[in-house]
C-alpha positions in Angstrom: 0.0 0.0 0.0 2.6 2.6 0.6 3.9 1.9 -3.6 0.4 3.2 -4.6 0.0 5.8 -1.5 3.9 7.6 -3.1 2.5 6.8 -6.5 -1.0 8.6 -5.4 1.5 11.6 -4.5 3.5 11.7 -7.0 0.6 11.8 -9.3 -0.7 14.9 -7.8 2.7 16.5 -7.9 2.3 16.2 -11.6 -1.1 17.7 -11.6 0.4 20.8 -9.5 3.3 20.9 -11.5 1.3 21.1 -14.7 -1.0 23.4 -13.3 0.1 26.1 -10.9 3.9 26.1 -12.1 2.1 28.4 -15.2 1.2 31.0 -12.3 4.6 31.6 -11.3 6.5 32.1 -14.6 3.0 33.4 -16.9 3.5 36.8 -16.0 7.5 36.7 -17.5 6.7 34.7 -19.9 3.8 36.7 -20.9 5.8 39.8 -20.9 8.1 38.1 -23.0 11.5 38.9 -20.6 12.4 35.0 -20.1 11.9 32.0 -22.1 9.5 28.9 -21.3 12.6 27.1 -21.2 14.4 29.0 -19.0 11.4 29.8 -17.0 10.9 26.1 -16.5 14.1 25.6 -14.9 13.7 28.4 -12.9 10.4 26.9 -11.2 11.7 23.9 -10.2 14.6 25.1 -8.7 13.0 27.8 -6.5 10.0 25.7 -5.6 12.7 23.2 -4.6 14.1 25.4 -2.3 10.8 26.5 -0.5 9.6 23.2 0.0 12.8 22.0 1.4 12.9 25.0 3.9 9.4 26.8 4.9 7.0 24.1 3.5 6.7 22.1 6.6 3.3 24.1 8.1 1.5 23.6 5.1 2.2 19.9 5.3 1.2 19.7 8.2 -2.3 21.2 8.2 -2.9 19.4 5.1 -1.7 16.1 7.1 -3.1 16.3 10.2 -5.2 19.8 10.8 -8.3 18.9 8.6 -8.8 15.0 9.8 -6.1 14.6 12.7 -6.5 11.3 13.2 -5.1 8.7 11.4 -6.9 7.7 7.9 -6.8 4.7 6.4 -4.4 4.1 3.6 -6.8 3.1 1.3 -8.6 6.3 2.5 -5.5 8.3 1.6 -4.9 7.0 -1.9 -8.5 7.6 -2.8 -8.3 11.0 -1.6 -4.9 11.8 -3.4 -6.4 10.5 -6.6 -9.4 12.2 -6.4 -8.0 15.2 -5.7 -5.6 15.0 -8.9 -8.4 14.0 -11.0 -10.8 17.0 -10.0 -7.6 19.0 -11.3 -6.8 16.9 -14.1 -9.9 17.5 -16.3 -10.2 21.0 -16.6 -6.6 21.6 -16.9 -6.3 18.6 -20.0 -9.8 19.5 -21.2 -10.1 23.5 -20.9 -5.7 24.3 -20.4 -7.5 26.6 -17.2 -5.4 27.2 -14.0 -7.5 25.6 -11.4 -6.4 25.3 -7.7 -5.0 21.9 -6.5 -4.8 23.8 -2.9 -8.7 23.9 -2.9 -8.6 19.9 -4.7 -6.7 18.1 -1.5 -8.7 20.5 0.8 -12.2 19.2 -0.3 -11.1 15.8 -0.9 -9.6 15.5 2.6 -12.2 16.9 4.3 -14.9 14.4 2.2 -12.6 11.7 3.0 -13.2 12.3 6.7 -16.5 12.4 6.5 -16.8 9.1 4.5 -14.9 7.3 7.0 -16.4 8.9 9.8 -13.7 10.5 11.3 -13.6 14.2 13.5 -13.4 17.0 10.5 -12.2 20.3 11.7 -14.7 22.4 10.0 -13.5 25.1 11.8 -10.1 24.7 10.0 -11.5 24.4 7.1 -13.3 27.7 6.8 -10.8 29.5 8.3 -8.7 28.1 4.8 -12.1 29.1 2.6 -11.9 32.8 3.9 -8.5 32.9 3.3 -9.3 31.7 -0.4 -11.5 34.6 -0.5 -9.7 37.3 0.6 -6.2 36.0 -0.6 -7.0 37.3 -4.5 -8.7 40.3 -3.3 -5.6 41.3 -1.0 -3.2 39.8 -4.2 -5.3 42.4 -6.3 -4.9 45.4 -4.0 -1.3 44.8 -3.7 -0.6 44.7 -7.2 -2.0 48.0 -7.8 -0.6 49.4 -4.8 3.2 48.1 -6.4 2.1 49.2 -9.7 1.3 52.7 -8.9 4.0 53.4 -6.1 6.7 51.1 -7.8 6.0 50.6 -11.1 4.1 53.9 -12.7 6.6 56.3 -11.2 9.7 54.6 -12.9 8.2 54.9 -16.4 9.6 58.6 -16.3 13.0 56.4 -16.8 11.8 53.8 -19.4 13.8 55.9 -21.7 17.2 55.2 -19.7 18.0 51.8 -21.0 19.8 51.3 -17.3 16.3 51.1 -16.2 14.9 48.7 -18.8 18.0 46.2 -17.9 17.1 46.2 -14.5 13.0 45.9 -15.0 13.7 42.9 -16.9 16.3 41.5 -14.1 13.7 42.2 -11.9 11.0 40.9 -13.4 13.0 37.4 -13.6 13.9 37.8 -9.6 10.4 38.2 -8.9 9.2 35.4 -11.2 12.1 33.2 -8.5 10.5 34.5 -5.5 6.7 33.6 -7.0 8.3 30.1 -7.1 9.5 29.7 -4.0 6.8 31.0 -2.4 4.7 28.2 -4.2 6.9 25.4 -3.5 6.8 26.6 0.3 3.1 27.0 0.5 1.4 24.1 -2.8 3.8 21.4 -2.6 2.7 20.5 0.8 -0.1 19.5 -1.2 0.7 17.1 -2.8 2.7 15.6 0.0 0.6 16.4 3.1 -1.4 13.6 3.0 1.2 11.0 4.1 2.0 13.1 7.2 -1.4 11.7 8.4 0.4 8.3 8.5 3.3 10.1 9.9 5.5 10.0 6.7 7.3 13.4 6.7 10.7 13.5 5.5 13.2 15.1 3.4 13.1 12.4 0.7 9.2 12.9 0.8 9.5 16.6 -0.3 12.1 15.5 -2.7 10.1 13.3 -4.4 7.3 15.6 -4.3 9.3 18.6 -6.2 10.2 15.5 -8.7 6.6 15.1 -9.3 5.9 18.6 -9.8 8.9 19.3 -12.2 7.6 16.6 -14.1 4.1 17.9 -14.5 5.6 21.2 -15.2 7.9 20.3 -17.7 5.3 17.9 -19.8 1.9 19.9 -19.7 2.3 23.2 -18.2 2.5 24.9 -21.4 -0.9 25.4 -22.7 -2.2 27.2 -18.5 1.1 29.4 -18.8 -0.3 30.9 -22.4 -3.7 31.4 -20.4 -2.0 33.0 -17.4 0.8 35.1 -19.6 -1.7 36.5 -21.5 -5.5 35.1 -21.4 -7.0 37.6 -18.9 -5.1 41.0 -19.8 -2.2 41.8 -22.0 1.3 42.2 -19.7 4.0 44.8 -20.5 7.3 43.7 -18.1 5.9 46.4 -15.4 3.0 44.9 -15.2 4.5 41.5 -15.3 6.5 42.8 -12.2 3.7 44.0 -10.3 1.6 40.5 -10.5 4.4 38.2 -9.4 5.3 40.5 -6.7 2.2 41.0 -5.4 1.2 36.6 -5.7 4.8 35.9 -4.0 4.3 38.2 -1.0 0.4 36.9 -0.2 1.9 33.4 -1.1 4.6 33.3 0.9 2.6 34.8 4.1 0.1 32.3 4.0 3.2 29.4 4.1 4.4 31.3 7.1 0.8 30.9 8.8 0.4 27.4 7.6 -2.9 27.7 5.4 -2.7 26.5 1.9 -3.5 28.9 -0.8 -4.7 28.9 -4.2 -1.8 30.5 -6.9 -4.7 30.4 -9.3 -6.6 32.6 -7.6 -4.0 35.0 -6.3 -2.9 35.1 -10.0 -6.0 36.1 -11.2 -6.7 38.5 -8.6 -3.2 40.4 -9.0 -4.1 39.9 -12.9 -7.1 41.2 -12.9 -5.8 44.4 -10.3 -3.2 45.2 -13.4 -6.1 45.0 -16.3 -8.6 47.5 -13.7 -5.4 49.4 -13.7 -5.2 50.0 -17.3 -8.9 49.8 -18.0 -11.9 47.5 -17.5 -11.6 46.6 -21.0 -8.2 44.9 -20.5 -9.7 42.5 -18.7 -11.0 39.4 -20.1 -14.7 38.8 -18.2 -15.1 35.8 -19.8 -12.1 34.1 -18.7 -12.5 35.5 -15.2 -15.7 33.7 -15.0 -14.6 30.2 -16.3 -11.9 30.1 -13.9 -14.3 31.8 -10.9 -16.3 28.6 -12.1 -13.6 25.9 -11.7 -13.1 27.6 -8.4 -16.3 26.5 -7.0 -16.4 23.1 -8.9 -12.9 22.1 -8.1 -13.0 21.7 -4.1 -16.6 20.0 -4.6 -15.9 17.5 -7.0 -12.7 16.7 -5.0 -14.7 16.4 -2.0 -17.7 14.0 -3.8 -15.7 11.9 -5.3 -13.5 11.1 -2.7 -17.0 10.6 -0.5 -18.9 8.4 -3.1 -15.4 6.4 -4.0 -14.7 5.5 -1.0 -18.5 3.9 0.2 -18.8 2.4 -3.3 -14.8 0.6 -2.3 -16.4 -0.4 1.0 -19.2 -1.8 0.1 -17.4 -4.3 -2.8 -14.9 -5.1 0.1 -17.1 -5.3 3.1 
């Protein structure tokens, strides 16, 4: 059981490295500073790093603060699958950046319930207000570092000093995005064997190899949606969005509540496109991805429910 609970885990690390990889490097990529290449490599080695070194809270609320008692493994693996394929479809059907944070959550808290265990609701709507107010606080910020950063600085967009180091920075911030995720999402895919009490090193290693995986084979098609689906991204803008995601991302991995870099990306998008004018922003693709928002955490959590009593009931 514990070769299909690390495969269970390593197949959601693909799904977050094909998915939310595209929210740390869109912006760059979109503003057309970095390659995808190079933008890859970058990912995987920051995310690396934050996992290794500040993404132990998030594992362990993920772990042990939504069911804290022990699950079955069979409960586990049906929650880690169900989880990655509530993210699976929309990202291989619609290429949309849904949250694998908001996946594990709902599928972890429906596996509770199926096996009757203690949930800590409480927990678990303390994470859904943070969901909500984590892209309206990503939005606010990236305005704020747009018009007291970014805007004033444009006097010097003539002194090509200043465009060299906008695009350096640009890249840096793109590095920081990715730590911040692999400190706060990779926990994700992981957490779930803390419940069991597996919570090691070689456990977040394998992890980020999951996740570099998934970002190398399918995260193309979500970073074209991020880099440039909801509003167009000049490298000021670019700056702005990844600043503001990395900051609320990586305060969130301090506190130990998994967030959703989909939804901080398209709040802090979304800021940059009011910004410039409503009619930068792309309504229609806000709404598709609002949708998967709500979808994504309920599916998890129904599938993981109905999987598990349909299991027991061919077993027992």
């Amino acid at each position: 059981m514990t070769a299909l609970l690390l495969l269970a885990a390593a197949y959601l690390g693909w799904n977050l490295g094909a998915n939310d990889s595209a929210n740390c490097i869109g912006p760059a990529v979109g503003s057309g500073l970095i390659s995808y290449r190079r933008a890859i490599l970058l990912v995987i080695l920051a995310a690396a790093a934050g996992a290794l070194l500040e993404g132990g809270r998030v594992i362990g609320t993920v772990g042990q603060g939504i069911v804290s008692a022990p699950l079955p493994p069979v409960a586990l693996f049906i929650a880690m699958l169900s989880a990655g394929l509530a993210v699976t479809l929309p990202v291989v059907l619609l290429k949309l950046p849904v949250s694998t944070s908001q996946a594990i959550v709902g599928a972890m808290t429906g596996i509770g319930l199926a096996v009757g265990l203690p949930v800590h609701f409480s927990l678990v709507l303390d994470i859904i207000a943070v969901w909500v107010f984590s892209p309206l606080l990503a939005l606010i910020l990236s305005q704020l570092i747009y018009y007291f950063v970014a805007l004033p600085l444009r006097l010097l967009h003539r002194v090509s000093l200043w465009d060299h180091l906008l695009n350096y920075t640009v890249i840096i911030s793109a590095g920081y995005a990715s730590y911040s995720w692999g400190a706060n999402n990779i926990g994700n895919a992981i957490g779930p064997l803390a419940n069991l009490g597996y919570h090691s090193d070689w456990i977040i290693l394998l992890g980020v190899a999951a996740v570099a995986l998934g970002a190398v084979t399918y995260a193309g098609g979500v970073t074209e949606t991020v880099a440039g689906g909801i509003t167009q991204l000049d490298p000021l803008s670019a700056f702005a969005t990844q600043t503001s995601v990395a900051l609320v991302t990586h305060l969130f991995a301090v506190v130990g509540i998994p967030v959703s870099l989909s939804q901080l990306n398209v709040g802090a998008l979304v800021g940059i496109g009011l910004v410039k004018g409503v009619r930068a922003v792309s309504r229609a693709k806000v709404f598709m991805i609002t949708l998967g928002w709500v979808l994504t955490p309920t599916a998890a959590g129904l599938l993981a429910f109905v999987l598990y009593k349909l299991i027991g009931r061919l077993i027992g």
